[in-house]
C-alpha positions as CSV (number, residue, x, y, z in Angstrom):
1,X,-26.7,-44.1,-33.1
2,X,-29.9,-45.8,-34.1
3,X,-31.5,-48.9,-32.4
4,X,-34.6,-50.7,-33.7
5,X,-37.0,-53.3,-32.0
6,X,-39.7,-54.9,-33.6
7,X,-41.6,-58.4,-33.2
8,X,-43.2,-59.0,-37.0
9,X,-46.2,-56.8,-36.0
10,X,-44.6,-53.2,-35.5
11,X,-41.0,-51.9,-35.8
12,X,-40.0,-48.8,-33.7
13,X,-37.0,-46.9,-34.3
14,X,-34.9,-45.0,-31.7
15,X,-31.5,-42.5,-31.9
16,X,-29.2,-42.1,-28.5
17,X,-30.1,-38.0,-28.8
18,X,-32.7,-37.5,-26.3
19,X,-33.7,-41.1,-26.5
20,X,-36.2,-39.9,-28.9
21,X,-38.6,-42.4,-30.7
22,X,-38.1,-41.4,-34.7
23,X,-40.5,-44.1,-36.3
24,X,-43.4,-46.6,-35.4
25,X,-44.3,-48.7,-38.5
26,X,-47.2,-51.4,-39.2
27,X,-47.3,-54.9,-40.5
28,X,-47.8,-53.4,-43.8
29,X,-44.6,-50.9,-43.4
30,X,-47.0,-47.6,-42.8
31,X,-45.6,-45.3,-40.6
32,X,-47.4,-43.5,-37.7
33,X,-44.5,-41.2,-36.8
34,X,-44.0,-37.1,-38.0
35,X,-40.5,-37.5,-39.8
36,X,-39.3,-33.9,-38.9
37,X,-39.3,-31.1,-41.2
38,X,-37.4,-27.7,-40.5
39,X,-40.4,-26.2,-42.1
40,X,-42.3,-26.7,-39.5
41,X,-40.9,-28.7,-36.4
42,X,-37.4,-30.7,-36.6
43,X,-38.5,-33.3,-33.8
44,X,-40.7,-36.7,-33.7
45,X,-41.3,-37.5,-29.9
46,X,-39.0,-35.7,-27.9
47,X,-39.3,-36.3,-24.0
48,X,-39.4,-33.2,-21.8
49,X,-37.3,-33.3,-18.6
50,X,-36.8,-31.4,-16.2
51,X,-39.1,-28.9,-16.5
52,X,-42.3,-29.4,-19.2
53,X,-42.9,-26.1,-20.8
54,X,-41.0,-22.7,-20.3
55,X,-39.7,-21.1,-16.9
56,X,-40.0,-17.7,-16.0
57,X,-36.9,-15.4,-17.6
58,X,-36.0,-19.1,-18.4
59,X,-34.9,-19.7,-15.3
60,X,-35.0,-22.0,-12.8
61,X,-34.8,-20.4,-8.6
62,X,-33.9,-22.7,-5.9
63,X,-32.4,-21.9,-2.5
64,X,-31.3,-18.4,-3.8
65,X,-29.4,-19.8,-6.6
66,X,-30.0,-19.1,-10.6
67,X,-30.0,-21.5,-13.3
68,X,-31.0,-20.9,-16.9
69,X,-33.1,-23.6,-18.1
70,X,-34.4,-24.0,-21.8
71,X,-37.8,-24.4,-22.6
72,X,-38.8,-28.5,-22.4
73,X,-35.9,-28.8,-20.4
74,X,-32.4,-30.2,-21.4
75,X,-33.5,-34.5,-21.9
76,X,-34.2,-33.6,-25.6
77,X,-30.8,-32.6,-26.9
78,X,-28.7,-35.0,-24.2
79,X,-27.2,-37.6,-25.5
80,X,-28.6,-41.0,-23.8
81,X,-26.7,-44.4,-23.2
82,X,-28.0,-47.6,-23.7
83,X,-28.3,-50.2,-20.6
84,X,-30.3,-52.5,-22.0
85,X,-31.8,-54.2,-25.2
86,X,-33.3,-57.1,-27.2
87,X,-35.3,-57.8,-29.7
88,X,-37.8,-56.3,-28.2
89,X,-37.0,-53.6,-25.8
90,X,-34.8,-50.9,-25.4
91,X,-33.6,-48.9,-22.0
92,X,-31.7,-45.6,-22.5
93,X,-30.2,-43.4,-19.6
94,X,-29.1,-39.8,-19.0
95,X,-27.7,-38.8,-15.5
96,X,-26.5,-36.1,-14.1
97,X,-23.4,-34.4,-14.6
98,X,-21.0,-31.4,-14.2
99,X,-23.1,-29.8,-17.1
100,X,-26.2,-30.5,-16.1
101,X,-25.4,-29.1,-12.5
102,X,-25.2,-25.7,-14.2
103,X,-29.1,-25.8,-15.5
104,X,-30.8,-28.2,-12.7
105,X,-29.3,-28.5,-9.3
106,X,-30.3,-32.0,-8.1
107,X,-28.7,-35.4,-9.1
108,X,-30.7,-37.7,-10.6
109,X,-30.8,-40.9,-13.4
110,X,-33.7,-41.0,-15.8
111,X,-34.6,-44.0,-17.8
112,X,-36.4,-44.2,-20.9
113,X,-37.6,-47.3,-21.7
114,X,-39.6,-48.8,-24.7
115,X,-41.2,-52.6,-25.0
116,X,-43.3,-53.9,-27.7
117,X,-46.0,-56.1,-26.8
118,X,-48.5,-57.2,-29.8
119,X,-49.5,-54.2,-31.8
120,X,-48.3,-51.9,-28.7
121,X,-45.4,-49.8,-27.9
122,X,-45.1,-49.0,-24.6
123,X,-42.8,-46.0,-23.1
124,X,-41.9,-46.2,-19.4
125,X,-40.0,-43.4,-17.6
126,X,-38.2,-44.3,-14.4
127,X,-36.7,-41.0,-12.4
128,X,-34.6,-41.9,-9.7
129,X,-33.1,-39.4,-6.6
130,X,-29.3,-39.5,-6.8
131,X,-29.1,-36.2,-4.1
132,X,-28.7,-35.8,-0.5
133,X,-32.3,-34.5,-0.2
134,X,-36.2,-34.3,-1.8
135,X,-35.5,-33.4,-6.0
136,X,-37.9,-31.5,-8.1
137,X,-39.1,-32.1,-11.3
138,X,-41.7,-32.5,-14.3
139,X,-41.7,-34.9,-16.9
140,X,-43.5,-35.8,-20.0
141,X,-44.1,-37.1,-23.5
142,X,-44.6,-35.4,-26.8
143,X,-44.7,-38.1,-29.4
144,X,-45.7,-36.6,-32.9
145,X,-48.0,-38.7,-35.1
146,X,-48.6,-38.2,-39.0
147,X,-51.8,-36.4,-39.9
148,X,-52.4,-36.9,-42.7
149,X,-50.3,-40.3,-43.4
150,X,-51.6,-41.1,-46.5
151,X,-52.5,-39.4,-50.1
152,X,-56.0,-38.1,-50.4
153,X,-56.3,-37.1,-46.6
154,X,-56.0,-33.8,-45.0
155,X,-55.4,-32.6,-41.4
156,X,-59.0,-31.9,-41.1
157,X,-59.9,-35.7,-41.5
158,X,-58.4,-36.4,-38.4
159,X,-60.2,-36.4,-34.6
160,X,-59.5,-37.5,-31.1
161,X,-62.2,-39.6,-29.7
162,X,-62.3,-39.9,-26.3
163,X,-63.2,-42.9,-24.0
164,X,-66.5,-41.2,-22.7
165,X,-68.5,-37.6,-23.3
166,X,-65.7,-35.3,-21.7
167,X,-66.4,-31.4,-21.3
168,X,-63.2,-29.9,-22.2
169,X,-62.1,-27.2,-20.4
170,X,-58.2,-26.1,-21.5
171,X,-55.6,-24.4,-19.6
172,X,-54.8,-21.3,-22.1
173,X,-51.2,-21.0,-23.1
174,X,-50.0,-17.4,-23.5
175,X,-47.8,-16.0,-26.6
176,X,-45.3,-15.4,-24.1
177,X,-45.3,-19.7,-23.7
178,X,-46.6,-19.2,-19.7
179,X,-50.2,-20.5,-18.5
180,X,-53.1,-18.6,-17.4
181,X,-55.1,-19.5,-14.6
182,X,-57.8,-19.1,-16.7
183,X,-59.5,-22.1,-18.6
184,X,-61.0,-22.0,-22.0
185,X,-64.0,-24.2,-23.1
186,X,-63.7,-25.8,-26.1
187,X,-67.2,-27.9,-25.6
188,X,-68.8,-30.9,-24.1
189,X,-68.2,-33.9,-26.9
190,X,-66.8,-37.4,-27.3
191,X,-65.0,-36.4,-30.4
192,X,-63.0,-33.6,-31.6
193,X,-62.6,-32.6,-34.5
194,X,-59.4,-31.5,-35.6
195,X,-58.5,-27.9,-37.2
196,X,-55.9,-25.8,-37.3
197,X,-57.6,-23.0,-35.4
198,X,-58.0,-24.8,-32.2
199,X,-54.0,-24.3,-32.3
200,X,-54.0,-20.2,-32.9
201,X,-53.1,-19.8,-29.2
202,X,-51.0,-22.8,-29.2
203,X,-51.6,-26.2,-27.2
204,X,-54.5,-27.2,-25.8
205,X,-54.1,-28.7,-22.4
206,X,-56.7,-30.7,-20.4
207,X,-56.5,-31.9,-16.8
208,X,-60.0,-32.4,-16.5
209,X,-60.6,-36.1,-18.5
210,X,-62.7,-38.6,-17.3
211,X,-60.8,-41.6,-18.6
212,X,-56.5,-41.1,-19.8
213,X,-57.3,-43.3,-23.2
214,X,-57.9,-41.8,-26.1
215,X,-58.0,-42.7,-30.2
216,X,-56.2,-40.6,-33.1
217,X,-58.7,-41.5,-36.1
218,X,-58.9,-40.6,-39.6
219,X,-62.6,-40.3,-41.7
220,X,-60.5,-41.3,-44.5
221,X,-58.9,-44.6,-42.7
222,X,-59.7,-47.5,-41.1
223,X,-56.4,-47.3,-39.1
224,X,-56.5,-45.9,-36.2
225,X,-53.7,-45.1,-32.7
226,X,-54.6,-45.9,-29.7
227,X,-53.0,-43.6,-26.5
228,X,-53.0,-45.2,-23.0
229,X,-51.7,-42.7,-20.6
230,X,-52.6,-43.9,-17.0
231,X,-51.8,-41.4,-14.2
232,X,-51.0,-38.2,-15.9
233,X,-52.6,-35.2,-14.5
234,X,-52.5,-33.5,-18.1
235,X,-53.0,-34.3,-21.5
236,X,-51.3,-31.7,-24.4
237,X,-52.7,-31.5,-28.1
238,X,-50.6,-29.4,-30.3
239,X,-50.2,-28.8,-34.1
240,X,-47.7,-26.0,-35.7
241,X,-49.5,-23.3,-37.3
242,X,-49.5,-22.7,-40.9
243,X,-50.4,-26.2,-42.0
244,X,-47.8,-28.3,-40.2
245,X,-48.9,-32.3,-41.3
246,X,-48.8,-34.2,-37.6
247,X,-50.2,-33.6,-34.0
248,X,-48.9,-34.2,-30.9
249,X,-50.7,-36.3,-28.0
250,X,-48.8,-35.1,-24.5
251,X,-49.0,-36.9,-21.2
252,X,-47.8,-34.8,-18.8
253,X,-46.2,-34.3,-14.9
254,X,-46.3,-30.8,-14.5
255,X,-46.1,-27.8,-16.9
256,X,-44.7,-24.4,-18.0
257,X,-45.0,-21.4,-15.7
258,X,-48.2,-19.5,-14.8
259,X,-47.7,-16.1,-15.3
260,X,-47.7,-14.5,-11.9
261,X,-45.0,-17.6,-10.6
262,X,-42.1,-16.1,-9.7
263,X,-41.1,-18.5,-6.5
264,X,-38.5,-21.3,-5.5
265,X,-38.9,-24.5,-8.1
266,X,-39.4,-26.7,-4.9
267,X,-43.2,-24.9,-4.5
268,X,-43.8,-25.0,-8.5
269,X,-47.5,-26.4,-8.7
270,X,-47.7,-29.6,-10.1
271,X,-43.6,-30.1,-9.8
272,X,-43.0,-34.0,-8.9
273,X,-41.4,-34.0,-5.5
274,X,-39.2,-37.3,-5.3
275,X,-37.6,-38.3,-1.6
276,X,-34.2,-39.2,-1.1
277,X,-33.2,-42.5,-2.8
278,X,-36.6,-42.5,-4.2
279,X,-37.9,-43.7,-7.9
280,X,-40.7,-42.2,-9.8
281,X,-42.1,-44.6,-12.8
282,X,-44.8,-43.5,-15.5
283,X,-45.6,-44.7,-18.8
284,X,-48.1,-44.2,-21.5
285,X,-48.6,-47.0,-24.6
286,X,-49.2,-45.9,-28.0
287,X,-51.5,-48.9,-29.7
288,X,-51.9,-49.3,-33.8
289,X,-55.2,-50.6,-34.3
């Protein structure tokens, strides 16, 4: 099922699967969003829970038990329920259950929850400890934006500005989808251009940035998005190779495996550890300026 909230300045659209945000449109009806293509990549902003990236063997060790865990973790192709909406807000929730026992061993609700305010859609995520002890777990967004969005523009006019000169030093992703220890510079800039080759070995990943704001711009535009991600350790850019037509901005809580882990989820690095009847809240705001 589809739900949409909207206050005269932006509309978003949302489905029940994977609480997943499938459109974000202007004033003037222009839409920001990727609108999927099996081509290239089916999704539009899929949120990654429980694990962001891909486990060892796919699979997730805790307490000498086994559980196979697909890459992104399972929040992306669950179906959500909604607790809560007007005009302009809308709260979905997945918790655990008999199936998802069988891929993550730890009880637990997670919210989803989007508000409009002005020419801003915010996205909160709310994770909250339904066991009998300490949960582990990452978390993240991987909203897809248009690039290009309109005719006469290609990929290439597009950039990320950041809020301040950053030196950008990316955590390198391996063909086999596990991190190296080893950072890659891409350069010391305020802008960064976008290409398709910066995507060869797949996402860059940052954990190094200054300030967690930055701007998706076109030379060909005067529009521009905004992304407000306060308190996430990492930041994800990613494109599909061979000319996919978006790119994704990624706030992340943790991330796939490095290489050489082959220990207990509870001592992943970079895991969220969440106590007993505890809640863990996050959001990030995308802005259309």
């Amino acid at each position: 099922m589809k739900h949409t909230i909207s206050n005269g300045k932006i509309e978003a659209t949302f489905e029940d699967r994977g609480a997943e945000l499938l459109s974000i449109r202007d004033a003037e009806g222009e839409e920001f969003v990727w609108q999927g293509d099996k081509k290239y990549w089916t999704y539009h902003a899929p949120h990654l829970f429980p694990v962001v990236g891909r486990l060892i063997d796919d699979t997730l060790h805790h307490e000498g038990r086994h559980f196979n865990m697909v890459r992104h973790g399972f929040a992306r192709v669950s179906d959500f329920e909604v607790v809560s909406s007007a005009s302009d807000t809308v709260s979905f929730r997945l918790a655990s259950s008999d199936e998802t026992l069988k891929a993550y061993p730890f009880r637990f609700e997670f919210f989803v929850t989007y508000r409009i305010k002005g020419v801003s859609l915010e996205v909160e995520y709310r994770v909250r400890n339904r066991d009998d002890g300490p949960i582990w777990f990452s978390v993240g967004g991987h909203p897809a934006f248009q690039a290009p969005r309109s005719e006469g523009e290609e990929f290439t006019d597009y950039y990320i500005e950041f809020s301040a000169m950053e030196t950008l030093m990316s955590k390198r992703i391996l063909p086999s989808g596990f991190m190296s220890r080893n950072l890659v510079s891409i350069g010391t800039m305020e802008r960064l251009d976008l290409s398709f080759s910066l995507f060869d070995d797949d996402a860059l990943v940052f954990g190094n940035l200054s300030e967690n704001t930055i701007w998706l711009k076109s030379a060909r535009s005067n529009k521009a998005v905004r992304f407000d991600f306060p308190g996430f350790p990492l930041l994800g850019i990613w494109t599909k190779t061979g000319g996919a037509p978006f790119i994704c901005l990624e706030p992340w809580f943790g991330h796939a495996d490095y290489e050489d882990f082959f220990g207990d989820f509870s001592r992943k690095e970079d895991n969220v550890r969440l106590d007993k009847d505890g809640e863990f809240r996050a959001s990030f705001t995308i802005t259309l300026e």
